[in-house]
C-alpha positions as CSV (number, residue, x, y, z in Angstrom):
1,X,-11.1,59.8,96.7
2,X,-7.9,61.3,95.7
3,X,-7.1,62.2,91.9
4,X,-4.8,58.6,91.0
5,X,-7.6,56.6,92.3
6,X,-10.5,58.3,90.2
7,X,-8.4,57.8,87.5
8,X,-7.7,54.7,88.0
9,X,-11.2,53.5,88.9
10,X,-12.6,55.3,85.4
11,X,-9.6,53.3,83.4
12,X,-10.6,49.8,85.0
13,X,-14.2,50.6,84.2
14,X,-13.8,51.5,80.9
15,X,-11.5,48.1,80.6
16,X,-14.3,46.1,82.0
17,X,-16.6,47.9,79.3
18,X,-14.6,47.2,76.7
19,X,-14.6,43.1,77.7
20,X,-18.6,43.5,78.0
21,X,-18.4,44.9,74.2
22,X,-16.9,41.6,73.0
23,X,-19.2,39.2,70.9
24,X,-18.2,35.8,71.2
25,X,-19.9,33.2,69.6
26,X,-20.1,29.3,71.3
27,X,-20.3,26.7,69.3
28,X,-20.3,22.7,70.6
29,X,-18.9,20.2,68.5
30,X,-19.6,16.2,69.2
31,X,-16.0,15.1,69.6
32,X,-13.5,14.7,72.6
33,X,-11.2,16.5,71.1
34,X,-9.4,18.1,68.0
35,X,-6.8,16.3,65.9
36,X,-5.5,18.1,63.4
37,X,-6.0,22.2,62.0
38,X,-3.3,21.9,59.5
39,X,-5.9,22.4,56.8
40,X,-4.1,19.9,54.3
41,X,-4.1,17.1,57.1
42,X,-7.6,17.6,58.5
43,X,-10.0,14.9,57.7
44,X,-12.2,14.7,60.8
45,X,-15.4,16.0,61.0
46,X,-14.9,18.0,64.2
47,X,-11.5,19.5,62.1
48,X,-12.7,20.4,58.7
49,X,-15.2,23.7,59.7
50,X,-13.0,25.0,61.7
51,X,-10.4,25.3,58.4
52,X,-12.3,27.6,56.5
53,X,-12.7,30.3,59.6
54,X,-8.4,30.6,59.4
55,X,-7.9,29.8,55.8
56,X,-8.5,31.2,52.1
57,X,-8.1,29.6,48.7
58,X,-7.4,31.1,45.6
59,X,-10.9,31.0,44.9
60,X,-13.8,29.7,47.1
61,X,-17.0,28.0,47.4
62,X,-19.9,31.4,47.8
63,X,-20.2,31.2,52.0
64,X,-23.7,28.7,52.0
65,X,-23.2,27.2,49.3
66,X,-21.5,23.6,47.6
67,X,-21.8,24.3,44.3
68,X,-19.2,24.2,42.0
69,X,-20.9,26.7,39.4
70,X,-21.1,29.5,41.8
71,X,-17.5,29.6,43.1
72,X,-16.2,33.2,42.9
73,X,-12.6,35.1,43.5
74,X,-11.1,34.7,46.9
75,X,-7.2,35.0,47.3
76,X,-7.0,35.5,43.5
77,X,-9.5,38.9,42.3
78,X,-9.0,36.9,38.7
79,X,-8.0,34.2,36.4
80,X,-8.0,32.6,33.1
81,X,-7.1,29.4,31.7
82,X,-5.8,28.2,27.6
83,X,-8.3,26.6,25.5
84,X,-7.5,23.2,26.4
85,X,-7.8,24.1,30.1
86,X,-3.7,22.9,30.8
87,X,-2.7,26.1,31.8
88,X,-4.0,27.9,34.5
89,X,-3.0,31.9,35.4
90,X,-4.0,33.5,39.0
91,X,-3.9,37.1,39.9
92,X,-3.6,37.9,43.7
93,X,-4.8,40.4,45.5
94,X,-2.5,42.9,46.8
95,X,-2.0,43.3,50.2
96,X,-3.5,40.3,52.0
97,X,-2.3,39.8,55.8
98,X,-1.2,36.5,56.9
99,X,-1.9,36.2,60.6
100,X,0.6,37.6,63.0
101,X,3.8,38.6,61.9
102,X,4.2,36.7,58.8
103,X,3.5,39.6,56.6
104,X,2.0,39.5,53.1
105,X,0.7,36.6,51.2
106,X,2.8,36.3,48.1
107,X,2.6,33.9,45.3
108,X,4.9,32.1,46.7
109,X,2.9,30.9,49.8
110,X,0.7,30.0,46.6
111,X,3.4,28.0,45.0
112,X,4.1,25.9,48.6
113,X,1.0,25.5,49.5
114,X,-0.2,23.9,46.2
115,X,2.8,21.6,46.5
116,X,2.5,20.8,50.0
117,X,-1.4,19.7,49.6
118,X,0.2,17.1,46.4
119,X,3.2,16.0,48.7
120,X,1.8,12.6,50.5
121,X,4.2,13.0,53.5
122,X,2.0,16.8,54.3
123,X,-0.9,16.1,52.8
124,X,-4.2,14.0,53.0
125,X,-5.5,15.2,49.5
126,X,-2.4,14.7,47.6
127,X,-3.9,12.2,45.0
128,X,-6.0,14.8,43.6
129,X,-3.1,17.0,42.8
130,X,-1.4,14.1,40.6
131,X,-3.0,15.9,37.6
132,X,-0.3,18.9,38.0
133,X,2.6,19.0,35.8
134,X,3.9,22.6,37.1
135,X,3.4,25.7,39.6
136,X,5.4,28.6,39.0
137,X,5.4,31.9,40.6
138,X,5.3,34.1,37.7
139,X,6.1,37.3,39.7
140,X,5.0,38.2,43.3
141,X,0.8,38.2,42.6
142,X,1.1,35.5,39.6
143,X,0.5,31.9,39.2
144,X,0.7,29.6,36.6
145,X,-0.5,26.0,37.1
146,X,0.4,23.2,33.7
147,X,-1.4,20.4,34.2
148,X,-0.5,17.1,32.2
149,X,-4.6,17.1,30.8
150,X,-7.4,18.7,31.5
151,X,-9.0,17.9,34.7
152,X,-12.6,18.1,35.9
153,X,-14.0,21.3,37.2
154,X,-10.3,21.9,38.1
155,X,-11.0,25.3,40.4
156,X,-12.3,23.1,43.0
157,X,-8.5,22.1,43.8
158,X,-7.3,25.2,44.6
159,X,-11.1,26.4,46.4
160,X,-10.9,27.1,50.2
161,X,-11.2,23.4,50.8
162,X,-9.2,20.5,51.7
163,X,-5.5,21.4,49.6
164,X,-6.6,24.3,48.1
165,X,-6.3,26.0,51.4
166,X,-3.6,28.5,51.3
167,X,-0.9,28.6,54.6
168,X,1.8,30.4,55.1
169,X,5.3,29.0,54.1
170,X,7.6,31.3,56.8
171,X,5.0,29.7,59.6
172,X,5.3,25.8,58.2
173,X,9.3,26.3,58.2
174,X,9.2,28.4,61.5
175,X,6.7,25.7,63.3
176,X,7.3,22.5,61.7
177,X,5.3,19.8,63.3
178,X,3.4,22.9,65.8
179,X,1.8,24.1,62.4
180,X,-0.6,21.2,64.0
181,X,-2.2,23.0,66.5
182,X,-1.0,26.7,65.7
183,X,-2.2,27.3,62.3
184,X,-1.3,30.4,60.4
185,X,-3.7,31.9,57.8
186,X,-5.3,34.5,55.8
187,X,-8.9,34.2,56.4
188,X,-11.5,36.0,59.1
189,X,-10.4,33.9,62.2
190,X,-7.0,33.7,64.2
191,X,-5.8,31.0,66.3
192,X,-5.7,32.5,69.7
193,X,-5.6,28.6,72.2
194,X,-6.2,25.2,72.4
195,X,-7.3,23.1,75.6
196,X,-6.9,19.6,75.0
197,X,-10.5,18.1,75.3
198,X,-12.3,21.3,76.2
199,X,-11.9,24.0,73.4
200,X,-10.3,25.7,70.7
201,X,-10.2,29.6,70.7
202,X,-10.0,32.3,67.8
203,X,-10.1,35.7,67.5
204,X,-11.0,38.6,65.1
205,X,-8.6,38.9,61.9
206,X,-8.7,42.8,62.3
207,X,-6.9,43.1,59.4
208,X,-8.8,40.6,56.7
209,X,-8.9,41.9,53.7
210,X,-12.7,41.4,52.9
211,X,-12.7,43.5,56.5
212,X,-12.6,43.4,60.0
213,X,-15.4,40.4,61.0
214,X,-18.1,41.7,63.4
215,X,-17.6,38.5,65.8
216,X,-14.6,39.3,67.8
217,X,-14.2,36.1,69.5
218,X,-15.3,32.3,68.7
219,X,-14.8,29.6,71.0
220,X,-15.4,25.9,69.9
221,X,-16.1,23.6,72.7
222,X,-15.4,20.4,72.4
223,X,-18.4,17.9,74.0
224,X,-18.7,14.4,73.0
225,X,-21.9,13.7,74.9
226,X,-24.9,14.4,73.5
227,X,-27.1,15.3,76.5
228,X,-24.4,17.8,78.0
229,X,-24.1,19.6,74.2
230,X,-27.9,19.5,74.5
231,X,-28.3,20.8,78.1
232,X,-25.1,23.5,77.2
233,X,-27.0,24.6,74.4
234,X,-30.5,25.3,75.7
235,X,-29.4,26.9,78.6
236,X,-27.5,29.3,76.7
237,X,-23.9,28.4,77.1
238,X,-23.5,27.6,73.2
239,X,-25.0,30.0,70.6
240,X,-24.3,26.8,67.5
241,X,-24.5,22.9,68.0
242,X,-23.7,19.8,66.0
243,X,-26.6,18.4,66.0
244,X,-27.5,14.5,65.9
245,X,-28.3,13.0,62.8
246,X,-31.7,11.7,64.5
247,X,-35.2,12.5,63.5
248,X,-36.5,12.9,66.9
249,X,-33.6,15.2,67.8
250,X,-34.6,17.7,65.2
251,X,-38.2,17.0,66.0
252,X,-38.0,18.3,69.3
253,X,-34.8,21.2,68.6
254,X,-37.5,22.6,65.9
255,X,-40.0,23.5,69.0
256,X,-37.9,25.2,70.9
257,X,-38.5,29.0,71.0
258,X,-35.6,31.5,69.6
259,X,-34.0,27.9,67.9
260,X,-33.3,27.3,63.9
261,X,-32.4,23.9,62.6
262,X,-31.4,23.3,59.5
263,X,-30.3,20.3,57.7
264,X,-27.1,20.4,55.2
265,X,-25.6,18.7,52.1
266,X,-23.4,17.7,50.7
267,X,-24.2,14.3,52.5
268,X,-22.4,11.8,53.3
269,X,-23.1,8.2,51.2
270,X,-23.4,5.0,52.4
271,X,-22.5,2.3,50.7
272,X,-22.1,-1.4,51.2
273,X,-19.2,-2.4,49.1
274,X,-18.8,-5.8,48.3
275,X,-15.4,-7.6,47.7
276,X,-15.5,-9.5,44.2
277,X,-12.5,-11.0,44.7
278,X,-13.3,-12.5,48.2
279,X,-15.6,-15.6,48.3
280,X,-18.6,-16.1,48.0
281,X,-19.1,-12.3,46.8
282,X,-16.6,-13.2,44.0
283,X,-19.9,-14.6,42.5
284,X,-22.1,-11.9,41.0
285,X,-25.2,-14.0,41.4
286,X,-24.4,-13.8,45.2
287,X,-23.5,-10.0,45.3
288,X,-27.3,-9.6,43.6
289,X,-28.6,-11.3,46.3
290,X,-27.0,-9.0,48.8
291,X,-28.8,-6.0,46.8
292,X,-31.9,-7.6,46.6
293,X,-31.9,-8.2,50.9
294,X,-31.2,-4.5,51.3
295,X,-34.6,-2.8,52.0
296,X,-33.3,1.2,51.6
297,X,-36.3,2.3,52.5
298,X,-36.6,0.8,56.0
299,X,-32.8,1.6,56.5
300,X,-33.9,5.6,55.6
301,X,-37.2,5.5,57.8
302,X,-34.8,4.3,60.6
303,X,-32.7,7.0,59.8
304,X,-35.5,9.8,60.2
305,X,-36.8,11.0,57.0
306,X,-35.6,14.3,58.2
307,X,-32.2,13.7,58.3
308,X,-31.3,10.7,55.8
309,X,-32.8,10.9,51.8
310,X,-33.1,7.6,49.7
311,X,-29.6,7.1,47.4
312,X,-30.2,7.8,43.8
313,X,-26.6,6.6,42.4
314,X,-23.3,5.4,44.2
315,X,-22.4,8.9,44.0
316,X,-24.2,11.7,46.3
317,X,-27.1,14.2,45.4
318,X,-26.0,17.2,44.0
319,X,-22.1,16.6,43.1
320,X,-21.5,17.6,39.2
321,X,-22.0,14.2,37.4
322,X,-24.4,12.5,39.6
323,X,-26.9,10.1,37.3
324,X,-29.7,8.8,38.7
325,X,-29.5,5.2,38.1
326,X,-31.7,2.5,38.5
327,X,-30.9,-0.1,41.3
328,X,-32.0,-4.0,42.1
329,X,-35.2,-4.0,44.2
330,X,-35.9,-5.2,47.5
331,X,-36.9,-8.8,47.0
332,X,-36.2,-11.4,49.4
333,X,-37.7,-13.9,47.3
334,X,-35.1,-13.0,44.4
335,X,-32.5,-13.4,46.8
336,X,-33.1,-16.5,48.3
337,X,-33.4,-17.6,44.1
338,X,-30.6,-16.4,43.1
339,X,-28.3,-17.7,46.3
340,X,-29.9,-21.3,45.5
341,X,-28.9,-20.4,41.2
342,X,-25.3,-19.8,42.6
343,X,-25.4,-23.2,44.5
344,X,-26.2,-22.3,48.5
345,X,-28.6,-23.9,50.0
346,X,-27.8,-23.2,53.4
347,X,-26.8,-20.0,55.7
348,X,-24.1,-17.8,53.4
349,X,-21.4,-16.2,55.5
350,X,-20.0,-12.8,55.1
351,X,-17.0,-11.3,57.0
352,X,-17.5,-7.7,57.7
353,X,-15.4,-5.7,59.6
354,X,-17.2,-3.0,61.7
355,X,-16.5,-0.6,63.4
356,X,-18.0,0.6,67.4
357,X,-19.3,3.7,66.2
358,X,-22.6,3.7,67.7
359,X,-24.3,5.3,64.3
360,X,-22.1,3.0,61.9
361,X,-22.5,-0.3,64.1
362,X,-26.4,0.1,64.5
363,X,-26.9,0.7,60.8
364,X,-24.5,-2.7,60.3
365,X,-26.7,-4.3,63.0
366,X,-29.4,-3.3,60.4
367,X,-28.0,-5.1,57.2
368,X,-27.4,-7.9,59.3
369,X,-31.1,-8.4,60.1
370,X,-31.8,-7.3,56.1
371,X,-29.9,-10.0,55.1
372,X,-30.6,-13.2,57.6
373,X,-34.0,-12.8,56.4
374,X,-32.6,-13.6,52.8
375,X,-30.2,-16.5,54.3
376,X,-27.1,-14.7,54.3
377,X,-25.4,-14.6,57.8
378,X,-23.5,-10.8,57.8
379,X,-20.6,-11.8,60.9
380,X,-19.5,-8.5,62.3
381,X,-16.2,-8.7,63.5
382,X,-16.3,-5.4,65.9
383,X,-13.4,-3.0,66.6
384,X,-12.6,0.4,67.6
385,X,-12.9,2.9,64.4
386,X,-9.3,3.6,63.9
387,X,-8.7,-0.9,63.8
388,X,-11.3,-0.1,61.5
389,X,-10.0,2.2,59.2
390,X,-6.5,0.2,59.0
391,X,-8.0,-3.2,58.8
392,X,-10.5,-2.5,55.6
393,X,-7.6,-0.9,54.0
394,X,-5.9,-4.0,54.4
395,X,-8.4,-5.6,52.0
396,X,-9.8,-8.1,55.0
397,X,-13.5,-7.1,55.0
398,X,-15.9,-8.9,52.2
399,X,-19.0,-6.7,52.8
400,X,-17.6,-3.2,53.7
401,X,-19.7,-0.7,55.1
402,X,-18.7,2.9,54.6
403,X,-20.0,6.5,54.5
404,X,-18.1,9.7,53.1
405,X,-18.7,13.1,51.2
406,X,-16.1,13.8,49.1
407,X,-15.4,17.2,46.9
408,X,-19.2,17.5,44.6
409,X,-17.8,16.5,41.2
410,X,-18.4,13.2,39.9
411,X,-15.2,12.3,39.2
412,X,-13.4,12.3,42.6
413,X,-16.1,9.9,43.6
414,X,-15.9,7.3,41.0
415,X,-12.2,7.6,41.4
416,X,-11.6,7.0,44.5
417,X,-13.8,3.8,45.1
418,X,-14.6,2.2,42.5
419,X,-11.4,2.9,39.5
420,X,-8.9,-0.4,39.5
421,X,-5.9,2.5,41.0
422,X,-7.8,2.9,43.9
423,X,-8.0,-0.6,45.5
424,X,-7.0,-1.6,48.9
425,X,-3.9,-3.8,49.0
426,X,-2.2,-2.2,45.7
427,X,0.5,0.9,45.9
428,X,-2.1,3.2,44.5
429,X,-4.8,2.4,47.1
430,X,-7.1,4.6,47.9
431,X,-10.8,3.1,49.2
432,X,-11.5,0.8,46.2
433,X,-12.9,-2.0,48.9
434,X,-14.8,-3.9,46.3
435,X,-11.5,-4.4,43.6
436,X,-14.2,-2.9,40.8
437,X,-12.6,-1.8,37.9
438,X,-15.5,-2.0,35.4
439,X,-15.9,1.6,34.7
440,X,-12.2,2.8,34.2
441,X,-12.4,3.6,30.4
442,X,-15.5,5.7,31.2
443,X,-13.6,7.5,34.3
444,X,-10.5,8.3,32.7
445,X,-12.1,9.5,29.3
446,X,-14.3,11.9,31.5
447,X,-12.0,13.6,32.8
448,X,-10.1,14.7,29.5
449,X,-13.8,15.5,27.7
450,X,-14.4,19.0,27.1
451,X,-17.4,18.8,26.5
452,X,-19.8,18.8,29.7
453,X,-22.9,17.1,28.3
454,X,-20.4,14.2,27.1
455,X,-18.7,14.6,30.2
456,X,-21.9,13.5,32.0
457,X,-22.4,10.8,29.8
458,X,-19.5,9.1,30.5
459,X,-19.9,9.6,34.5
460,X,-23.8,8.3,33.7
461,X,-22.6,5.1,32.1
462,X,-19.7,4.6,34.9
463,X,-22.1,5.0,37.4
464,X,-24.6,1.8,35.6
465,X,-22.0,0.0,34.9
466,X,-20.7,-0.2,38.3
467,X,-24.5,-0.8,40.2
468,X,-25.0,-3.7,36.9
469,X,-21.8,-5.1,38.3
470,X,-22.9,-4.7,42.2
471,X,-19.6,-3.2,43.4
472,X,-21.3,-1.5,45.7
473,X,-25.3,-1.4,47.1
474,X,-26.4,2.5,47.8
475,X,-28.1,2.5,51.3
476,X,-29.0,5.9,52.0
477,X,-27.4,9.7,52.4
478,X,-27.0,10.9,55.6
479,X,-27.8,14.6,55.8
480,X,-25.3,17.3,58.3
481,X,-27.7,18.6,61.2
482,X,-27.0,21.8,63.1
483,X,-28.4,24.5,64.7
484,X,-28.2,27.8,66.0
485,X,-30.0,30.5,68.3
486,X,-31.9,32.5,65.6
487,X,-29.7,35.8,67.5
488,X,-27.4,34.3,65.2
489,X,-26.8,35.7,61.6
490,X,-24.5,34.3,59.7
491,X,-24.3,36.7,57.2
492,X,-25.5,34.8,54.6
493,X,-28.4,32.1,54.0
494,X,-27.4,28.9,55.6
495,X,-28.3,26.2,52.6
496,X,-25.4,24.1,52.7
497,X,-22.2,23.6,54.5
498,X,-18.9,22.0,52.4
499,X,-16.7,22.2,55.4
500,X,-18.9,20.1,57.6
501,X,-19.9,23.5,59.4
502,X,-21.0,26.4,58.7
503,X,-18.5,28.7,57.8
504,X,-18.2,31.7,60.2
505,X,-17.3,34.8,58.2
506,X,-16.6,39.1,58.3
507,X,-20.2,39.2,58.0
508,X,-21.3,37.0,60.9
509,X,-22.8,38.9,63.7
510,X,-24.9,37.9,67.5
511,X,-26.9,40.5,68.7
């Protein structure tokens, strides 16, 4: 073989060597597609892991972990606040890479990006940035935050979740509306493609400032179907799955050989809310009645005890605040008394919108058979989930069924569903469905109280009065399921999973 050939040959094999060396990690997702990896628009639970793979905050959550008393320096190596906790200084680090050629991360990216996530035409989160009064760029690695009071654990706004992910402000003004689907970060992960309905690709962050990651390539495939994630996963073609959120599923996943599965919080709630303003749950005698026909338990066993936990409050296990409170018993008896006190005799209707999520719809199919049992006939009025979304926001549901995990504190909770600013149909809406507003005083004064223990008083009492007042009936807390190929190290111990996912870092390896 003459000389340019060799060479040649030897060059393409060490090429082809060099492709073999590559560790990409597969990981299926339960969604058709993608909507959104702007990290301040993504709300989805096939978006929101993928966020904290591309993007840092100025502190974050410890990888594994949800808790709010264990965050540590990310973007900012330090920070302290005044007494009153108003004024907030962060110290950068020096020499953090934005991807591609947007250069170095500056307190001003810092200074936009806080912004951004409290502007409601960019962001999804911006209520919970109404607390800020200022942001400043002090110099190139400063920043000074004023807020107009004291807010409740404050550091988890600007953690690597929802707005407190940092982006790049050259790639928003450079991309505009392409930011979408090419987002520009700091963290571990680059976006390298998207294929609409089939996958989204990233690559190593060579140079991350925590390191280069060990993973060189992920690629998150996008399969709505359960049995083809299933099949794609046992036969090797995915190294992490979604998994379902069905006792039998992680029944069988925990048998197979060279599999872990592990179930997650923070979980998502569900609640019933009921509209006090609509009839006939505008009586509080009827809206007892309702609580009384819920049988929790049944609705968790259906669940799988493995993947769903009993409620405890109508906020979640585990966020900062949460009181276990006590709630009306399953009595149909009581029920049936107390809708003959409020003067029904007959069938009661209640209008509930629902929506044709299979998972939602068979746990309204549920309630409905709950509650016929107590006389009270639940009418489903069926749509797709986006009719859904827009139609209980528009205050027409009178029993609202609804699940969500929200940031772990307390007060972000309580806020958003059951504080009078919050309901549907007003210019502050948020997801107040039931038009509660029996726990403001408590709300608001928590979140100015200095004082934790008091603090947790005042989210305690909030949290009776609103279950005394039936706002809402706790059904049960559905738990995040996944699992991985135990090949798979993640670098850390996988005990929870804030972004929905578990968060793929420097220190992530496949063997």
């Amino acid at each position: 073989m003459k000389p340019y050939l060799l060479a040649a040959t030897a060059a393409f094999a060490l090429a082809s060597l060099g492709a073999q060396a590559q560790t990409t990690l597969n990981v299926g997702m339960s969604a058709a597609d993608v909507n959104q990896l702007d990290p301040h628009r993504a709300t989805t639970t096939q978006d929101k892991p993928l966020t904290a793979w591309v993007f840092n905050g100025l502190v974050r959550f410890k990888p594994g972990s949800a808790s709010l008393e264990g965050l540590e320096p990310d973007l900012a190596e330090r920070w302290e606040s005044s007494p009153d906790k108003t004024t907030w200084t962060f110290h950068l680090r020096k020499g953090v890479k934005f991807h591609g050629d947007y250069g170095e991360l500056t307190a001003d990216d810092v200074v936009f990006s806080l912004k951004r996530a409290g502007d409601q035409k960019s962001s999804s989160f911006y209520a919970d940035y109404a607390p800020i009064e200022s942001i400043e760029a002090v110099d190139p690695y400063t920043v000074r935050i004023k807020l107009k009071q004291a807010v409740p654990a404050f550091l988890g706004l600007v953690t690597n979740y929802h707005g407190g992910f940092v982006v790049s402000r050259k790639a928003i003004e450079k991309l505009g509306e392409n930011f979408r689907l090419n987002p520009i970060g700091t963290g571990p992960f680059k976006f390298d493609a998207y294929k609409p309905n089939e996958s989204v690709t990233f690559t190593a962050h060579k140079e991350y400032f925590r390191g280069a990651p060990k993973i060189d390539r992920i690629v998150y495939r996008l399969i709505p179907a359960d049995s083809a994630r299933d099949l794609a996963f046992s036969s090797g073609e995915l190294d992490v799955v979604y998994g379902r959120q069905d006792q039998k599923w992680v029944e069988r996943l925990k048998k197979e050989k060279g599999v872990e599965v592990t179930v997650l919080r923070p979980a998502e709630l569900g609640l019933l809310h009921l509209n006090t303003k609509m009839k006939p749950l505008d009586d509080k005698r009827v809206r007892q009645a309702v609580a009384h026909a819920i049988n929790q338990k049944q609705i968790v066993s259906f669940k799988g005890d493995l993947t769903a936990d009993p409620p405890v409050s109508v906020v979640p296990t585990g966020y900062l605040g949460t009181a276990e409170t006590p709630m009306l018993p399953h009595d149909v008896n009581k029920a049936k008394a107390l809708l003959k006190e409020a003067g029904f005799t007959g069938p009661l209707a209640v209008k509930s919108v629902q929506s044709t999520l299979p998972s939602m719809l068979n746990t309204a199919q549920i309630l409905q058979s709950q509650l016929k049992q107590a006389g009270i006939d639940l009418q489903l009025e069926v749509v797709d989930h986006q009719t859904f979304h827009a139609n209980i926001r528009k205050d027409l549901s009178g029993a609202t069924y609804y699940t969500a995990a929200r940031f772990p504190v307390a007060d972000v909770y309580l806020t958003q569903f059951f504080h009078s600013r919050s309901i549907v149909g007003t210019p502050t809406a948020v997801t107040n469905f039931s038009h509660c507003a029996v726990a403001d005083k408590e709300i608001e004064a928590a979140r100015t109280e200095p004082d934790l223990a008091k603090q947790k008083e005042l989210w305690a009492t909030a949290q009776k009065k609103i279950i005394e007042e039936v706002c809402a009936v706790p059904l049960f807390e559905q738990l995040q399921v996944w699992a991985y190929k135990t090949n798979v190290d993640f670098g850390y111990k996988l005990t929870d999973a804030i972004h929905l996912g578990p968060v793929i870092t420097e220190a992530t390896t496949k063997k």
